[in-house]
N, C-alpha and C positions, 0 to 999 in steps of 0.2 A: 161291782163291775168285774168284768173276769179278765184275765191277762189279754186279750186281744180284742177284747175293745178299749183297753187304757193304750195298748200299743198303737191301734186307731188314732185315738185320741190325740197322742206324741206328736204323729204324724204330721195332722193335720196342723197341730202348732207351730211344728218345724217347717211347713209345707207355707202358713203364713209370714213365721219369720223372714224366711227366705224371700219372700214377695216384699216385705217392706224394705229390706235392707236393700231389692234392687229397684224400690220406687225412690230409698232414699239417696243412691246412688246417681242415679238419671235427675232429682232435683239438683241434689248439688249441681252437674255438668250444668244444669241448664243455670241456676245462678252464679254459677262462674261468669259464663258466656255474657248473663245480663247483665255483669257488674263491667264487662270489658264494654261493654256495646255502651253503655255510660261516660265509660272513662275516654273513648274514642267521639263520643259527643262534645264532652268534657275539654277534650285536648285539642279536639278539630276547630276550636271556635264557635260552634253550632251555639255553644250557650250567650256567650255575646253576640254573636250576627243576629238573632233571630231564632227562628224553627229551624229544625230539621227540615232536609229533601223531601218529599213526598214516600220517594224508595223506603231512604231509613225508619222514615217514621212508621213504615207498614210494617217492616223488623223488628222495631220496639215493640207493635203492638202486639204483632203475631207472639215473641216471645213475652210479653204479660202475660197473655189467653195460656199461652203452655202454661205457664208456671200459677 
């Protein structure tokens, strides 16, 4: 290989790095988020009353599909 295709080559690995560390970024927030949207279940009684709202429960789900 000659010096500027391994330099390509770098690139594109750093070019990935960089993509996964901000997909792994954006998962973390979102399972933050889904671990409060829990604990807000959790705390609100929703686990003893019953289901969830109809509202919340499109929230939960919406954030499952994300994640």
């Amino acid at each position: 290989m000659t010096e500027s295709s391994l330099d390509l080559q770098e690139s594109g690995w750093e070019e990935l790095r960089r993509e996964a560390r901000k997909i792994e970024g954006d998962l973390d927030v979102k399972l933050s988020s889904y671990a409060k949207l829990g604990a807000r279940f959790t705390q609100g009684g929703y686990v003893d009353a019953g289901s969830p709202t109809v509202g919340s429960g499109r929230s939960w789900k919406s954030m499952e599909m994300e994640i």
